[in-house]
Backbone bond lengths (Angstrom), bond angles and torsions (degrees), N, CA, C in turn:
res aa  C-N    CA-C-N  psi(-1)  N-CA   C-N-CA  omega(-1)  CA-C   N-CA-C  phi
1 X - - - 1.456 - - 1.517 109.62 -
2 X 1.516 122.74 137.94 0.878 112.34 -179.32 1.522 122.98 -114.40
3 X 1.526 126.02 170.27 1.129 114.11 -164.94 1.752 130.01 -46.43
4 X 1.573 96.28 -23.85 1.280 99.77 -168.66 1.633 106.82 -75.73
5 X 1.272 97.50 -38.76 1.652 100.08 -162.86 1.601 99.62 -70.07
6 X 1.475 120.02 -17.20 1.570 131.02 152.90 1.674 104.60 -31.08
7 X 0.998 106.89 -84.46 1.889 130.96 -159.00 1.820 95.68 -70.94
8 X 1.457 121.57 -31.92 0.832 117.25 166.40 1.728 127.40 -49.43
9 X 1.177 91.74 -84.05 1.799 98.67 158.97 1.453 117.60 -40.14
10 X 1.175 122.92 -56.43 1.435 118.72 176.49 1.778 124.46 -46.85
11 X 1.374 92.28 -21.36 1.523 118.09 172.42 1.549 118.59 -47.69
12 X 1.532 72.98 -58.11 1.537 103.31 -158.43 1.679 103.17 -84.85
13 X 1.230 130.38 -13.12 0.964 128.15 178.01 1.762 122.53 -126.80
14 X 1.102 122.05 68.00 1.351 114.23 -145.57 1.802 102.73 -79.50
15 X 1.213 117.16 -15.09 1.088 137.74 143.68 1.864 128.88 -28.43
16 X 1.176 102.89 -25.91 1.451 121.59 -170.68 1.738 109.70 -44.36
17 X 1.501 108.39 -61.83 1.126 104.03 -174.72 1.235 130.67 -94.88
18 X 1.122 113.61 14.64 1.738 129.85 173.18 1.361 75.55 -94.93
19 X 0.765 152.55 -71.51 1.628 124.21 -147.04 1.771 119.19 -81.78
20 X 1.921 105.25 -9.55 1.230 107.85 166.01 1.183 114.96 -123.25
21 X 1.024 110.42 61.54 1.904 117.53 -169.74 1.970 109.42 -49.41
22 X 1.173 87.88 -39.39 2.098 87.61 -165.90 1.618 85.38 -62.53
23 X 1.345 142.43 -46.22 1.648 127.71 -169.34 2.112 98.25 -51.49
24 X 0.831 100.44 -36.20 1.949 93.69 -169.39 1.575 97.21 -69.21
25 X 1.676 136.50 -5.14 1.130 112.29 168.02 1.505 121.13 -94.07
26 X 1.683 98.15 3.21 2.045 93.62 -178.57 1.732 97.84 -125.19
27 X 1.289 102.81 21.85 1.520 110.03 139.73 1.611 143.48 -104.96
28 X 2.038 95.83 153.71 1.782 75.95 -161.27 1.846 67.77 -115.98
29 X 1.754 105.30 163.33 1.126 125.91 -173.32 0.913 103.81 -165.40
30 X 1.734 118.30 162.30 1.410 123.66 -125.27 1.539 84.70 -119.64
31 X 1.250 127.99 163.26 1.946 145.12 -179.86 1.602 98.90 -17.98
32 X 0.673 108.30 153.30 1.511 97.37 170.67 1.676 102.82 -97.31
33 X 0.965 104.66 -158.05 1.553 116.24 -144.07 1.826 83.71 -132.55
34 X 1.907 95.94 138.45 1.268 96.27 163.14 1.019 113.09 -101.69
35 X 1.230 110.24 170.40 1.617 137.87 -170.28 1.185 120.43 118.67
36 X 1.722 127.41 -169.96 1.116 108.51 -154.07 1.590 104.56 -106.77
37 X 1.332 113.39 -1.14 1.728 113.53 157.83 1.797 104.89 -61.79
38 X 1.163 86.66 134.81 1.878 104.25 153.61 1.392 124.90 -47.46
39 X 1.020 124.55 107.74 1.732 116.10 -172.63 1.992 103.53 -77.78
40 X 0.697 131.82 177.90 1.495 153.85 -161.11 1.234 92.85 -79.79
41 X 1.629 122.51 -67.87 1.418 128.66 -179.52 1.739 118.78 -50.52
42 X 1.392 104.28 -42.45 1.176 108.43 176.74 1.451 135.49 -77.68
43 X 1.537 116.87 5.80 1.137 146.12 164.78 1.486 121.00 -90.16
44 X 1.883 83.45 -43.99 1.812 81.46 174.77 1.408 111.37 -73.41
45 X 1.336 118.14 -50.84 1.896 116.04 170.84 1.597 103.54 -26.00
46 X 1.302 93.11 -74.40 2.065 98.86 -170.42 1.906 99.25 -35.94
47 X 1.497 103.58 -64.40 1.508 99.38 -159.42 2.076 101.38 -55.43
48 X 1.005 125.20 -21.41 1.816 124.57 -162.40 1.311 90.16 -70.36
49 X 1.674 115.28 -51.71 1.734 122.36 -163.44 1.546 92.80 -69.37
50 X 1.230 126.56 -44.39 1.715 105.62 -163.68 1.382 91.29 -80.84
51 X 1.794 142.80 -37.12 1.263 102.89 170.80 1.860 140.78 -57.82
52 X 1.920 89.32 -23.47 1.246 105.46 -170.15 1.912 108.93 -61.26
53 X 1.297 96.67 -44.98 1.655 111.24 176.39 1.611 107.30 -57.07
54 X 1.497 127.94 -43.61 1.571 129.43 179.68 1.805 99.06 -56.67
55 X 1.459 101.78 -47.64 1.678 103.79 -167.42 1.499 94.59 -49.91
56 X 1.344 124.04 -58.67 1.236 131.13 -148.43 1.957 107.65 -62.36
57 X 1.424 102.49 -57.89 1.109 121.86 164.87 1.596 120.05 -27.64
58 X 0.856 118.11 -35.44 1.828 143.39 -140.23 1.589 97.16 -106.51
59 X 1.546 97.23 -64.70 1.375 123.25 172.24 2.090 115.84 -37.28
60 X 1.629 91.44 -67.33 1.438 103.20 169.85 1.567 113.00 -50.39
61 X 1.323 97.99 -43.62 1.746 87.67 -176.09 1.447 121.94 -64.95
62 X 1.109 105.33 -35.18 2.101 110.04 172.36 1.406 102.15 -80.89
63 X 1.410 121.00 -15.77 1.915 99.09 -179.34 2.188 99.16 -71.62
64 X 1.578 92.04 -32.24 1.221 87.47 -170.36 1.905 115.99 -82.17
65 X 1.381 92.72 -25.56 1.701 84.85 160.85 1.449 121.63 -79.98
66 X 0.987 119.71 7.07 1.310 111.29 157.80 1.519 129.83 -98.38
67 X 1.462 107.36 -6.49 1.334 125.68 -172.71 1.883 89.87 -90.25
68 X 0.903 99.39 -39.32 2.020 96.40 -171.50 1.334 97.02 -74.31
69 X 1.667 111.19 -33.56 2.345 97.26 166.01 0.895 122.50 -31.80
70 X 1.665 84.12 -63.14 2.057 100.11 -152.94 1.940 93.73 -61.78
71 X 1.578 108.57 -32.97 1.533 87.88 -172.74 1.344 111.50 -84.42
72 X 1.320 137.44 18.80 1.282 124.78 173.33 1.554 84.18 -104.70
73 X 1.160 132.42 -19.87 1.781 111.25 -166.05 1.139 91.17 -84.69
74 X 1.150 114.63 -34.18 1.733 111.53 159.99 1.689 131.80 -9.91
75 X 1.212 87.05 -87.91 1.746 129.50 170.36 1.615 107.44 -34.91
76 X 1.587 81.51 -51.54 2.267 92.17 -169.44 1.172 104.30 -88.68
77 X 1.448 123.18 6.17 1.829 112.96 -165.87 2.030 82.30 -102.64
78 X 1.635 112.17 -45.34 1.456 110.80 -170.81 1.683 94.35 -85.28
79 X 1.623 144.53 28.41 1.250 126.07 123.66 0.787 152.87 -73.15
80 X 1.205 92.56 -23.27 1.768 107.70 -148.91 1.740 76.39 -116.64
81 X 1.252 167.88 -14.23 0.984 159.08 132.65 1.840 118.32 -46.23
82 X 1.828 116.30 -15.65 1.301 129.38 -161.95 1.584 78.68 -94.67
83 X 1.352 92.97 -64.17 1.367 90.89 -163.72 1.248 127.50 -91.22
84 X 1.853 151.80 41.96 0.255 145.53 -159.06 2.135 100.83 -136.55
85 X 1.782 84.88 -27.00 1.707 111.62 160.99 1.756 105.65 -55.63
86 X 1.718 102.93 -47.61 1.332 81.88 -179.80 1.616 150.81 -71.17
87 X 1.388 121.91 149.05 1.151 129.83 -163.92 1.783 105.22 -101.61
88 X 1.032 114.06 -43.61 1.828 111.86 173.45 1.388 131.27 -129.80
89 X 1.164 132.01 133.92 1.474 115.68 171.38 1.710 136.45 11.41
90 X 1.748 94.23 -59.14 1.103 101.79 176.82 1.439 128.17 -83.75
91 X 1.183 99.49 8.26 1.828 110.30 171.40 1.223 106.51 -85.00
92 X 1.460 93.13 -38.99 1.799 93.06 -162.05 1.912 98.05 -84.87
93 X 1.145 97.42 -24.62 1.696 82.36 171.34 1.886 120.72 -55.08
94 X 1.803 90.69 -50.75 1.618 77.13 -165.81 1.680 115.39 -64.28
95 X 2.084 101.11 -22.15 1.564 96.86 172.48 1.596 120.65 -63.22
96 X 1.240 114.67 2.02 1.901 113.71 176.53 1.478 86.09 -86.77
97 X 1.270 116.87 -59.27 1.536 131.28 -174.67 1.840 100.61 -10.64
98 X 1.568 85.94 -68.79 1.974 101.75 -156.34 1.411 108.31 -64.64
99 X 1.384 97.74 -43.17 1.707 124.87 178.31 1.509 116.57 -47.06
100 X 1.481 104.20 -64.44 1.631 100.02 162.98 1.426 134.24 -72.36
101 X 1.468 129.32 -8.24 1.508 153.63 157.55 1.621 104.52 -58.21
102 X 1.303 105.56 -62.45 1.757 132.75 -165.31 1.938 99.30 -75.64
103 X 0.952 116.80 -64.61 1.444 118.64 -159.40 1.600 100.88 -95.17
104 X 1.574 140.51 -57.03 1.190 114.05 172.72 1.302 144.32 -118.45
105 X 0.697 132.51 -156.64 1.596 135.46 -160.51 1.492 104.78 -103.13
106 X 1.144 121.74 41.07 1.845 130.35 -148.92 2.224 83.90 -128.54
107 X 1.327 117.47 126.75 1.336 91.14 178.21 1.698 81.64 -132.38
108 X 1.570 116.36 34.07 1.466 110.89 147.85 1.815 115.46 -137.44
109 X 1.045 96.94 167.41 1.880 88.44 171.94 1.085 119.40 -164.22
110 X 1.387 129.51 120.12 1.641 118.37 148.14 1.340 124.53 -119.29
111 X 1.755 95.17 169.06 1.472 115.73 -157.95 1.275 99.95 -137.30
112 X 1.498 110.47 110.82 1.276 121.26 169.98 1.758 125.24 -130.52
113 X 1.253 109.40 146.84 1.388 124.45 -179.67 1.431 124.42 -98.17
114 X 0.994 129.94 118.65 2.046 124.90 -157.92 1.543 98.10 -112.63
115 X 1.866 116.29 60.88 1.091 137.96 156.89 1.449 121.14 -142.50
116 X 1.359 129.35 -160.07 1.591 166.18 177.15 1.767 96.88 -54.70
117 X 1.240 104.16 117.84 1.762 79.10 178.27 1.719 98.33 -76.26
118 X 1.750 105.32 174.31 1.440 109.38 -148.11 1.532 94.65 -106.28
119 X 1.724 109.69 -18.30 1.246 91.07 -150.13 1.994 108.76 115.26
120 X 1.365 110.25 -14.59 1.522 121.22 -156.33 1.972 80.06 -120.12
121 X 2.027 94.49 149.04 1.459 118.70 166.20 1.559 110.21 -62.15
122 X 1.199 111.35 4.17 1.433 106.81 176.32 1.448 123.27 -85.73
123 X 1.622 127.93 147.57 1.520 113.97 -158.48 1.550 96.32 -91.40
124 X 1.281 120.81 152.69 1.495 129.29 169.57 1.090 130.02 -123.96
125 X 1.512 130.53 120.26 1.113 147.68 166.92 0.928 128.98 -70.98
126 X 1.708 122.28 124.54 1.749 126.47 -175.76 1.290 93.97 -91.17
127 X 1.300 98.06 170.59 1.690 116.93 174.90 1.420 108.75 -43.90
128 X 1.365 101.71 -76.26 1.623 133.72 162.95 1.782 97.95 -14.49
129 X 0.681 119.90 -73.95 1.815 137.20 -167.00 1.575 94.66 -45.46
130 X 1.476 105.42 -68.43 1.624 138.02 -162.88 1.827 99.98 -64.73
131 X 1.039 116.84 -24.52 1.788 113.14 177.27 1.544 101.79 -110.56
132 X 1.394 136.74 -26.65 1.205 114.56 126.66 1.186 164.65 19.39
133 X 1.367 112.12 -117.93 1.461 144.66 176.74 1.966 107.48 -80.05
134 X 1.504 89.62 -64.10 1.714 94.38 -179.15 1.554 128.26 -92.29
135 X 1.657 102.85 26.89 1.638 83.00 -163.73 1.315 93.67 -91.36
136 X 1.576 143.62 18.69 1.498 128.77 168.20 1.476 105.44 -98.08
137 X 1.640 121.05 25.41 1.387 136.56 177.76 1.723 98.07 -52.65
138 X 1.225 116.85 156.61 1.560 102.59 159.15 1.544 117.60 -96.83
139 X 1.276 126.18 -142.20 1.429 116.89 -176.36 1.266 107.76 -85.02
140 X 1.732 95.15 146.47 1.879 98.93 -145.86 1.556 72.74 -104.78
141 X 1.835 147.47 56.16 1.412 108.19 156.68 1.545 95.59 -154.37
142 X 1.315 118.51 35.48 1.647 128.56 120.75 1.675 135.18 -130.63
143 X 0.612 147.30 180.00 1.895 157.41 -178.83 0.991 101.17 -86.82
144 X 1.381 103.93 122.83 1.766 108.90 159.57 1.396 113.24 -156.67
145 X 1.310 100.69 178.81 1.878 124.95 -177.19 1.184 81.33 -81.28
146 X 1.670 123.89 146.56 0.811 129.17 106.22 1.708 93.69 167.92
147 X 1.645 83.55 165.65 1.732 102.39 -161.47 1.594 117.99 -79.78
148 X 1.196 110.96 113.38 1.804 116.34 -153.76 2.089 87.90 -63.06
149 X 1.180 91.42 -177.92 2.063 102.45 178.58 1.222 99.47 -89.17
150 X 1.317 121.12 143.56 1.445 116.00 175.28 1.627 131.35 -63.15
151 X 1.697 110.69 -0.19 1.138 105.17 162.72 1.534 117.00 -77.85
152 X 1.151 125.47 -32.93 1.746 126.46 153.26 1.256 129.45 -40.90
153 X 1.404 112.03 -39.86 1.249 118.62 -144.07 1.857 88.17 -90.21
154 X 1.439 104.53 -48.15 1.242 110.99 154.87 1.574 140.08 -1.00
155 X 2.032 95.41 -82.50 1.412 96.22 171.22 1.429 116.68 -110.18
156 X 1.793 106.92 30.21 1.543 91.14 147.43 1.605 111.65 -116.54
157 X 1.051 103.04 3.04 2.198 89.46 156.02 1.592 102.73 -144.70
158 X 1.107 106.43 70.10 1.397 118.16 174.38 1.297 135.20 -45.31
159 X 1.763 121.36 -6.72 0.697 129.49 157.61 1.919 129.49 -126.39
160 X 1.103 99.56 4.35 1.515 121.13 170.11 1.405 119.92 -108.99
161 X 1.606 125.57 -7.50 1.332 120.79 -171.48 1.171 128.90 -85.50
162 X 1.523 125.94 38.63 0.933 138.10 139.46 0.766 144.12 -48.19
163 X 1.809 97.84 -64.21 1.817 123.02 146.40 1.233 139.91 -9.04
164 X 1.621 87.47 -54.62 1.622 99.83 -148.87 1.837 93.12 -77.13
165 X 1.774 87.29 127.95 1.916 85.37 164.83 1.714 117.04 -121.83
166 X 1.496 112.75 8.31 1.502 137.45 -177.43 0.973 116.52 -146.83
167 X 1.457 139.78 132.83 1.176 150.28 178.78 1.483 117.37 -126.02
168 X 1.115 130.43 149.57 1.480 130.17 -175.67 2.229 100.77 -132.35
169 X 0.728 80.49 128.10 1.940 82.97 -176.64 1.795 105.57 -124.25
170 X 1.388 90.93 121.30 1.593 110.56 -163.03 1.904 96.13 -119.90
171 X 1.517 127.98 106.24 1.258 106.27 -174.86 1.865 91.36 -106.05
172 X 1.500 86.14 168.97 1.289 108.76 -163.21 1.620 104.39 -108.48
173 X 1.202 130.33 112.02 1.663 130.24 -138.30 1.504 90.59 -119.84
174 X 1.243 126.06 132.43 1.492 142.62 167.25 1.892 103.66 -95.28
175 X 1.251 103.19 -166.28 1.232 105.54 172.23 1.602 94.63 -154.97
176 X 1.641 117.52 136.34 1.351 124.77 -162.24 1.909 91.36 -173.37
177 X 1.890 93.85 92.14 1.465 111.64 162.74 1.637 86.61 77.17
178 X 1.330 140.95 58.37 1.072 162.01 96.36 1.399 85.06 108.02
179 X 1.472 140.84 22.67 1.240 130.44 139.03 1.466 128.11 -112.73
180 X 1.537 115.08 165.44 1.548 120.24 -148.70 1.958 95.69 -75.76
181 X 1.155 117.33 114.17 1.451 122.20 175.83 1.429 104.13 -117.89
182 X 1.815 105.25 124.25 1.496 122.18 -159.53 2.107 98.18 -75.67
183 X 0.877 102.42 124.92 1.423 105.31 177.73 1.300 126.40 -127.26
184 X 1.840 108.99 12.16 1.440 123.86 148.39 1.160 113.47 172.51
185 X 1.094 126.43 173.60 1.638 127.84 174.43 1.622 124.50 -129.21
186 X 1.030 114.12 157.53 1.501 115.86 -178.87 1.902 101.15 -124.49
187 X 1.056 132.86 109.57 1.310 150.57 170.78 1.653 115.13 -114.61
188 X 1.933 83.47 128.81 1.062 92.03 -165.67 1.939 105.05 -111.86
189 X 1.293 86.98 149.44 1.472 81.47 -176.34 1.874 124.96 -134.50
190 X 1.103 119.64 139.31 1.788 118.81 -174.01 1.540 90.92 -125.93
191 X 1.636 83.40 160.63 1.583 109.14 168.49 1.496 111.66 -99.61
192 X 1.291 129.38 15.81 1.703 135.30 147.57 1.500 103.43 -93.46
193 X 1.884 100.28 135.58 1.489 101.30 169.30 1.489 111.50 -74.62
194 X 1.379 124.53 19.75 1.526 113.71 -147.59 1.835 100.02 -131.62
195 X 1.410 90.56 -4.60 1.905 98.31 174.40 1.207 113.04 -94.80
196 X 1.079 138.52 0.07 1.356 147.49 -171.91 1.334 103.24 -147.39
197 X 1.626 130.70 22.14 1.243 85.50 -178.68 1.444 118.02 -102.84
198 X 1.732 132.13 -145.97 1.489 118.33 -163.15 1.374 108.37 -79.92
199 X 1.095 119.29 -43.08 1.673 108.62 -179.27 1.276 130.51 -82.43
200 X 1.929 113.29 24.11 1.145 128.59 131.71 1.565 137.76 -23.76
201 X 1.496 118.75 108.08 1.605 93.36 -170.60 1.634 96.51 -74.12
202 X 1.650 103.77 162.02 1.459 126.86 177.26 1.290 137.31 -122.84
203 X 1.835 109.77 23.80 1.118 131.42 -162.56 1.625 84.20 -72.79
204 X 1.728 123.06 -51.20 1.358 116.12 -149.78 1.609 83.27 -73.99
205 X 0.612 136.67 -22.42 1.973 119.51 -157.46 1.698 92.22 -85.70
206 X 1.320 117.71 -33.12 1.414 122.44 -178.72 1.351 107.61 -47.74
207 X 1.725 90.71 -66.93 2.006 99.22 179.48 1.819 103.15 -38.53
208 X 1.281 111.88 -77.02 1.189 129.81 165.12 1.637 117.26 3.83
209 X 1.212 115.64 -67.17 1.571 132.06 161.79 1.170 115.36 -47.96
210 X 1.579 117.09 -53.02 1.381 118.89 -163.76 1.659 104.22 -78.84
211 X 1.346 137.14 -28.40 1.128 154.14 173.78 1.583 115.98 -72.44
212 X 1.015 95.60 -43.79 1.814 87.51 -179.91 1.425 96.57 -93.60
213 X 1.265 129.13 -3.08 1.516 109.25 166.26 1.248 134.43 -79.73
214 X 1.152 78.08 -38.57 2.231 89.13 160.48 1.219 111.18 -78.09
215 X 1.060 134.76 -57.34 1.923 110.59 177.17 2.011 99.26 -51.57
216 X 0.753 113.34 -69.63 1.669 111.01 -171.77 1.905 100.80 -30.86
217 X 1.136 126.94 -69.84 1.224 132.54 144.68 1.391 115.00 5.98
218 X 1.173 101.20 -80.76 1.935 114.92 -174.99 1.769 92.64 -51.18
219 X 1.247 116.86 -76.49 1.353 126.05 -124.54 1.612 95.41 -91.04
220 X 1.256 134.12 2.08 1.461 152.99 155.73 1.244 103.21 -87.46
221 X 1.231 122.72 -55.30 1.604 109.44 -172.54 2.038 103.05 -70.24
């Protein structure tokens, strides 16, 4: 092809590089041109800075998701070391105690068990109670955001649920005939709608689940 039929087409299509913008960054071109059209060069400058600003943008966002890792490996390295010290129920209660005080932004909480009480400071839920109060729970066998119905919210802070405008629901998973059977939950609760809410990530509440289910596990069996 030769140069002309180059400038030719380009003629004819003045359109060309708005529709192929990435070719204007592995071109070099000459001063631009005054007047009050845009020269070629001066499009490509503009287009480098708005990619350069996306890079940057992009950039910040993974320095900072990696900063919320390291602090959830954080979180799960001083649990699973809390709890793993513990010897009874009531150890591991006050370690949720410190844990949810210490690690989140939750300035309510309950902890309940959907059996027999044991004998342990922990509160327990009958069936009766649990079809009740919680049966508009959502699915009890991952962690998530979201704001329980106020008949829940009710009789698990029965005297603070006013407050509560976010909820976080963490269930506590047994194993019965080699699938995961929920055998209590720990819900967490704030008076911001904005600490709990759904587009919360839930990787840490995940860990969270998977960790307190095995000590709960141990120290029940």
């Amino acid at each position: 092809m030769k140069e002309e039929d180059v400038v030719q087409y380009l003629s004819k299509s003045p359109d060309f590089f708005v529709k192929n913008p990435d070719l204007l960054e592995s071109l070099t071109l000459p001063h631009p041109v005054r007047g009050n059209v845009i020269s070629l060069l001066e499009y490509q400058v503009s287009l480098l800075r708005k990619t350069t600003a996306s890079y940057r943008q992009e950039f910040e966002r993974l320095v900072e998701v990696a900063r919320q890792n390291e602090a959830i490996m954080q979180k799960t390295r001083r649990l699973i070391l809390a709890g793993v010290a513990c010897s009874s129920l009531d150890d591991l209660v006050i370690v949720i105690d410190d844990m949810v005080r210490e690690e989140f932004d939750a300035s309510h909480h309950a902890l309940l068990l959907f059996d027999t009480n044991r004998g342990s400071s922990i509160r327990y839920c009958s069936e009766e109670e649990r079809n009740k109060h919680l049966n508009g729970l959502p699915s009890l066998k991952r962690s998530s955001c979201v704001l329980l119905d106020k008949t829940a919210i009710q009789f698990l802070f029965p005297e603070t649920h006013r407050l509560i405008l976010s909820t976080a629901l963490v269930p506590i998973l047994g194993s019965q005939e080699n699938e995961k059977d929920c055998i209590g939950i720990l819900v967490l609760g704030s008076q911001s709608p904005y600490t709990f809410s759904k587009e919360k990530e839930t990787l840490f509440l995940q860990y969270l689940t998977e960790m307190l289910s095995g000590i709960f596990q141990r120290l029940i069996e």
